[in-house]
N, C-alpha and C positions, 0 to 999 in steps of 0.2 A: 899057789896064787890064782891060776887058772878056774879051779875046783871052787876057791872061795869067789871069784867072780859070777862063777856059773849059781851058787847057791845066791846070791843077792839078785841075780835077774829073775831065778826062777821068784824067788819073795814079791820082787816087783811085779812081775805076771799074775800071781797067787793078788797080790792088794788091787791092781786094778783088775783084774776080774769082779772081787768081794765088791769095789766101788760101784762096776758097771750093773752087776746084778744090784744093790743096794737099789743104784737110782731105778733102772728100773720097777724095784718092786713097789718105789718111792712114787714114782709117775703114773704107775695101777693105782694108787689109792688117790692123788693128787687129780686123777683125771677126770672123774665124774664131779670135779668141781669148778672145772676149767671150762668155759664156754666156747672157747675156740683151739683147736688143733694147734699146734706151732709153726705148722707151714702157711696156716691161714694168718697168724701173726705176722710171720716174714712178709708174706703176699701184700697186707695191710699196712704195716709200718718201716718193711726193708725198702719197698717200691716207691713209697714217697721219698722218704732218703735220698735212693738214688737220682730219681728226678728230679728233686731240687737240684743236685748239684750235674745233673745231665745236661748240657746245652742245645737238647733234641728236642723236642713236639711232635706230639701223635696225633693221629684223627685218627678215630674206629668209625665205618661204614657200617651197618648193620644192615641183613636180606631181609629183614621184619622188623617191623615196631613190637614195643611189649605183649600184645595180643594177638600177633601174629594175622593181623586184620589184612595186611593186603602189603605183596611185595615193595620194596622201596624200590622207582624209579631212579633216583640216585646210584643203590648198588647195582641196578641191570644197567647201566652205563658206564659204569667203572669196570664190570664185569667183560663188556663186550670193547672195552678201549684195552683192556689189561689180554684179552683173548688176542685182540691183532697182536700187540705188541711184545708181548712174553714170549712166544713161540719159538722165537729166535736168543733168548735167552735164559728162560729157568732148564733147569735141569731135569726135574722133574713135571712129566707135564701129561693132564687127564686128556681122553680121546673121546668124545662124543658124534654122533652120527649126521652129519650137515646134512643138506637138502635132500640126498639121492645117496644109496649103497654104497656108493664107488667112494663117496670122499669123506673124508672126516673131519672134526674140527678140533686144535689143539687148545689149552687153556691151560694156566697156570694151575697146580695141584695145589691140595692142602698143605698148610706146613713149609710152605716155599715162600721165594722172595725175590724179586727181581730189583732190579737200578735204573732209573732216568733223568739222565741231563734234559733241564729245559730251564732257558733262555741263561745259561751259566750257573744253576743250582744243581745239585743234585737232590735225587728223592727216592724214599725206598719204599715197596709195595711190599707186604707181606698178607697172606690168605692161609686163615685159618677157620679151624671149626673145633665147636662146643659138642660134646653127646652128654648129659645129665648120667646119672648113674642106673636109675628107672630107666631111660633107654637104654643101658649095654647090656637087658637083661630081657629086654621088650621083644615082641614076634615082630615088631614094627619096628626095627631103629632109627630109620627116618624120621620117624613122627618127630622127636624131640633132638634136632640137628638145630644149631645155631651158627651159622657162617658169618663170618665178616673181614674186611678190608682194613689194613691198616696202612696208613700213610706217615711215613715219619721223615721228620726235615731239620734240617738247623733252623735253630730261632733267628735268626736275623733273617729268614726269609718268608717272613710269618707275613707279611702286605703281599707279596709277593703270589704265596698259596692263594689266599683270599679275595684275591683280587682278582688274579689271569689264572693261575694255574689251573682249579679245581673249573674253575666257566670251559677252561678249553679241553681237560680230561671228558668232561658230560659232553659238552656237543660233539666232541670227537666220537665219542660212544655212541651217542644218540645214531650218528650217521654211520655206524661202520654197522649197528643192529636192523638201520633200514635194509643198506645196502644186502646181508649176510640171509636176514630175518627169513623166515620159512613161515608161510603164510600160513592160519590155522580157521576152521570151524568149528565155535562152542555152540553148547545146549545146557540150558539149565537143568540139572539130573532131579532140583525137587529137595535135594538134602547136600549136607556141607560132603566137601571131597576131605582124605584125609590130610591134605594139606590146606585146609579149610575153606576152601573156594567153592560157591554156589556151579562154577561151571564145567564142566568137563568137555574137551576139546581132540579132535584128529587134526591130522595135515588134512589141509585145503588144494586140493587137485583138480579143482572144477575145468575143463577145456574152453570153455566159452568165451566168448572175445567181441565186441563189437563189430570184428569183419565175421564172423557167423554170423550173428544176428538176422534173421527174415523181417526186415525193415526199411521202410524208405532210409534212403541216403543223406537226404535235407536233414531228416529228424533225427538219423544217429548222430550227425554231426551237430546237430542241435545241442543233445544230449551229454556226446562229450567233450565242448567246449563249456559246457555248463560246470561240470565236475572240474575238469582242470582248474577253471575260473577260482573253484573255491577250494579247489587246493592249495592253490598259490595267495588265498587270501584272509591270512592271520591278520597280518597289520591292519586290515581293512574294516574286520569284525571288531577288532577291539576299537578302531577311530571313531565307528556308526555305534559305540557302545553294545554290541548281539556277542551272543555267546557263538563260538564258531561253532557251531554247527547249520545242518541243514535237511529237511524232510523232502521225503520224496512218494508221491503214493500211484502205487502202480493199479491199474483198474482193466479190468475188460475179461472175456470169458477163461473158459477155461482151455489149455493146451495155447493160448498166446503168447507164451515165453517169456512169462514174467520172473519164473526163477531164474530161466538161463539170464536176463535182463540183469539180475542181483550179481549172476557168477561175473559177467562182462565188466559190469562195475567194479566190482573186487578185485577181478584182474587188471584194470586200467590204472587204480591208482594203487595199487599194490595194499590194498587195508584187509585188515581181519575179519571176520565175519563170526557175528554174534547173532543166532538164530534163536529166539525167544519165544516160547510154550506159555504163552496166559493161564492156561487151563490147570495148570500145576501149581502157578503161584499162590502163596496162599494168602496175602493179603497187600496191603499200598507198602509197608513197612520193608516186606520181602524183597519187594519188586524194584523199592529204593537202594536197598542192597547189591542187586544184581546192575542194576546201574553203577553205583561205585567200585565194582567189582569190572568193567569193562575198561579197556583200553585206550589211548587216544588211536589217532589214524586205523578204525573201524568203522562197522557199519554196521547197524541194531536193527536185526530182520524182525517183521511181528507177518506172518504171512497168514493168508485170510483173516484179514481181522472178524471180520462182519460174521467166521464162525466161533472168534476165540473165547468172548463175552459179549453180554445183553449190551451194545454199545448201541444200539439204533436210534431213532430221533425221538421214540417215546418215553421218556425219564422218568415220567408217574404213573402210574397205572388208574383209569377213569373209575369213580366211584361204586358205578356196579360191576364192576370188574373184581374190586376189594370185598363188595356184600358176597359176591357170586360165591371166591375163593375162605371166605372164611364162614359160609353155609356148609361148604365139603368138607372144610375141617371139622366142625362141629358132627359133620356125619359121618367119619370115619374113624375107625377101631383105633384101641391105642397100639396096635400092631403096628398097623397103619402109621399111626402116630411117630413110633421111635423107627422106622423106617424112614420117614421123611426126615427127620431130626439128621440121623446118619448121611444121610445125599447130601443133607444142607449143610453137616460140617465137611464132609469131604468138597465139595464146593470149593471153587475160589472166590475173595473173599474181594479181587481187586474191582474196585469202581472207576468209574470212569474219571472222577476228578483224580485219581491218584494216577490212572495213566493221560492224562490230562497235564500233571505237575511230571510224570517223567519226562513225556517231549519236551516240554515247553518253563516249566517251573524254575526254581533257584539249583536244584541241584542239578539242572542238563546240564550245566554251567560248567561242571568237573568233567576234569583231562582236556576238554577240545579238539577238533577235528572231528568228528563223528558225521557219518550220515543215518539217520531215520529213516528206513525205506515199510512203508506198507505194503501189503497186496490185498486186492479184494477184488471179488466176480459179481460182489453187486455194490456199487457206489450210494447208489438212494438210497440206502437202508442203515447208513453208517450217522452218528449225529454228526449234523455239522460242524459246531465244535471241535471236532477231532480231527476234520481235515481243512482247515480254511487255513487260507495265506498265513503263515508266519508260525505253523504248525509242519503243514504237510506244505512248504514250497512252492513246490514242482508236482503237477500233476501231468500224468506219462497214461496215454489211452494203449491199451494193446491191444489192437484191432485183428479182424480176419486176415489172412496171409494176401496182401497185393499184389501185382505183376511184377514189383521190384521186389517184393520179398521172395514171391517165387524164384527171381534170377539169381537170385543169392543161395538160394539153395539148392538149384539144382548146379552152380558153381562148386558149392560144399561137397553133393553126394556123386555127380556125376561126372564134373570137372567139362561142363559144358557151358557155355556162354552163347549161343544161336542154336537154333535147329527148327526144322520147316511146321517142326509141332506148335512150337512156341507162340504161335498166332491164336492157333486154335483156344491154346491155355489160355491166353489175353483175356479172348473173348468171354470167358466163363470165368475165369475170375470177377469178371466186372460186372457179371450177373447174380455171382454164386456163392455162397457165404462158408468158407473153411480155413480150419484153423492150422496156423503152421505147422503144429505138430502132425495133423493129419495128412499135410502136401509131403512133409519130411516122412512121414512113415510109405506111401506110395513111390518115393525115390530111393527109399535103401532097397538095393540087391539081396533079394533072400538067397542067395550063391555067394561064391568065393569073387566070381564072374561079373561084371557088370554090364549089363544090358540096357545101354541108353534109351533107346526105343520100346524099350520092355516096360521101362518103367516107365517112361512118358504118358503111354498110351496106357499106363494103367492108373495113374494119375486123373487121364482124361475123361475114363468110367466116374471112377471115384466123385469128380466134377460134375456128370450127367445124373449121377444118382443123388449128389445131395443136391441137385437142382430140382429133380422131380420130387426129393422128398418134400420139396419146402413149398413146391405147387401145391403139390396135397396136402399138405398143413394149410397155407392159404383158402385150399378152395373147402374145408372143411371151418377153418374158425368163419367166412362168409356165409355161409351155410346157416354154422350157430345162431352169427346174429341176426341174420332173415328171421330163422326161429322165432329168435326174440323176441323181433319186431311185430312179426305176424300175432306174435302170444298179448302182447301189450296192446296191440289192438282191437282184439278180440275184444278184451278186457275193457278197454275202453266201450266199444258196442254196447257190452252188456249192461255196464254202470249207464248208460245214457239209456237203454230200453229201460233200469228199473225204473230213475225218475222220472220216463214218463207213463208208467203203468202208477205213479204213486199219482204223478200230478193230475 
């Protein structure tokens, strides 16, 4: 009985085998006719099934739009709401590097899922990620990462999401990413990064602060009650209908602290900084891009304007200026020729209405908060257009180092506030034209050692020297225009001797 059972199972094993190979060999021929896999069936036609009769709702978050044009503010809020609060609950959790070496910051992993009671619902977060199959084979696998958030909830709490929830996840985010946020310096690199950003960016470490600053006291606080003002003045922007932002243009020689001026800014209201190269752009189009590409609570540096492009007040070129220039063309070689062709396509291409319409236009409109800060070493030369009220704001002079600028620095490098020299300095300052960089290079200690007195008194050379230099500039351009004077006279004489040798 035993034997004859044995031989009827073996028979069953022998026919489903024949079946299993049948079908398969049934599904090889069957398949080059089939448009979709059967998993992709299940995936399409199981997953509605189940959803209909599920009593959950999802929302997927997604880190990019279809294009990958530019991160979703939404998921960097969710991101940084779900960083606070997962920590202490997923199991599995990524370690990335916070402010400084020493600490780190935890975040929910991929493939994980955490739970939140709020206001008597519960809700569940899950974070996952796509790799295409061309990425698992790519030198690159990041390139084609697809991350996203999913939220799932019982339907009857579906007013509930929509209404309070998802409002208090984002602002909750929003501020835990101010609070956390590691302050960064971009530069436009000229070409897409490979997570397709015009920009490329370090941490932001500037030390500068408004108490460094070598500046009257009036006018820093001038300054940073100005900025505060307009940090705290969204609601205010939108009632006067202006877009929140605001320009700022910084003017005066060179070495007067106009960049430390930017860093101090940066660090007071905590904004990013976005340092902008004209000369690279290659046309208004680009440059549109690299503005939507920029963040809210930043600050959009264009420093020397007045070298970046032809911006000055002459916009036409006078008409023998045009015969002059296309005489030399006509006279030069086609060498010549496709040489200049090449300069003019390497050229930027932006004009001045197109940075005209980035300040000030429809699209400065996107993100909000933003300050525009300029700098330039020669103000007359810039067209007016580009810096008048309601463009450039706030116009900021930064002048030769003053007696309170000095006090502030020699605070910074010497950690002095009186001393019997200090009269002396007075005195020559309010004769003497130097610039803070220059008073600050005479107070650092070339030692370990600092010598008050050492440096004071070498300060006070420094003082004597560019006072006599600027006599002697004086008594030389006086000189000139005696010259002149003397030459024009002359001239006069003699035009008077001919007509009266004609008359």
């Amino acid at each position: 009985m035993e034997i004859k059972e044995m031989m009827m199972t073996g028979k069953l094993w022998t026919s489903l085998g024949s079946t299993a190979a049948a079908l398969m060999v049934g599904w090889a021929m069957f398949q080059p006719f089939c448009p979709l896999d059967p998993r992709d069936y299940f995936n399409k036609y199981g997953h509605k099934l189940v959803t209909f009769f599920s009593p959950y709702i999802e929302i997927r978050f997604s880190e990019f739009d279809a294009k990958r044009f530019k991160r979703s503010e939404v998921y960097s809020a969710i991101e940084a709401y779900l960083m606070f609060n997962s920590s202490k609950q997923a199991k599995r959790l990524k370690a990335d590097a916070g402010k400084n070496s020493r600490s780190v910051v935890l975040s929910m992993d991929d493939e994980e899922q955490v739970t939140e009671e709020f206001q008597g619902a519960t809700f569940w977060w899950s974070s996952y990620k796509t790799v295409s199959r061309a990425a698992m084979f790519s030198y690159y696998p990041n390139s084609d990462e697809k991350r996203y958030y999913v939220l799932t909830f019982h339907k009857r709490y579906r007013d509930l999401v929509t209404v309070s929830y998802l409002n208090h996840v984002i602002e909750e985010g929003k501020t835990v990413r101010v609070t956390n946020k590691q302050r960064k310096i971009y530069t436009n690199n000229g070409s897409d990064d490979s997570d397709g950003s015009n920009w490329s960016h370090v941490v932001f470490e500037h030390p500068s602060t408004f108490q460094t600053l070598a500046m009257d006291p009036k006018k820093k606080t001038e300054i940073m009650e100005d900025l505060i003002t307009f940090k705290k003045s969204k609601d205010y922007y939108k009632k006067i209908g202006k877009a929140w932002k605001r320009g700022y243009l910084l003017y005066g020689p060179p070495g007067t602290g106009k960049s430390s001026m930017i860093a101090a800014i940066a660090n007071l209201l905590d904004y990013d900084v976005y340092d902008l190269e004209l000369t690279i752009v290659k046309n208004n189009t680009e440059l549109r891009k690299l503005l939507i590409e920029t963040s809210g609570k930043s600050i959009i540096v264009i420093e020397d304007i007045d070298c970046s492009l032809d911006l000055t007040g002459q916009r036409k070129k006078n008409k023998k200026e045009k015969e002059k220039e296309k005489k030399e063309g006509e006279a030069n070689s086609d060498a010549i020729k496709e040489e200049e062709e090449k300069r003019k396509d390497k050229e930027s291409k932006v004009t001045l209405s197109g940075l005209l319409n980035f300040i000030d236009g429809l699209w400065s409109a996107i993100g909000g908060e933003r300050l525009i800060i300029f700098t330039t070493n020669c103000v007359d030369q810039l067209d007016p257009a580009l810096i008048r009220r309601g463009r450039m704001d706030k116009h900021i002079e930064m002048s030769y180092c003053s007696y309170e600028g000095f006090k502030v620095l020699a605070k910074n490098y010497l950690d002095l506030e009186s001393d019997p020299l200090f009269d002396t300095i007075h005195g020559l300052l309010n004769d003497t034209e130097i610039t803070p960089a220059d008073v600050a290079e005479n107070l650092m200690s070339k030692t370990f050692e600092v010598n008050a007195k050492e440096c004071l008194e070498a300060l006070i050379s420094a003082l004597l020297e560019a006072k006599e230099r600027a006599r002697l500039k004086a008594d030389e351009a006086m000189a000139a225009a005696k010259k002149v004077g003397e030459t024009s006279t002359l001239t006069q004489e003699d035009e008077e001797g001919r007509e009266g040798i004609v008359d």
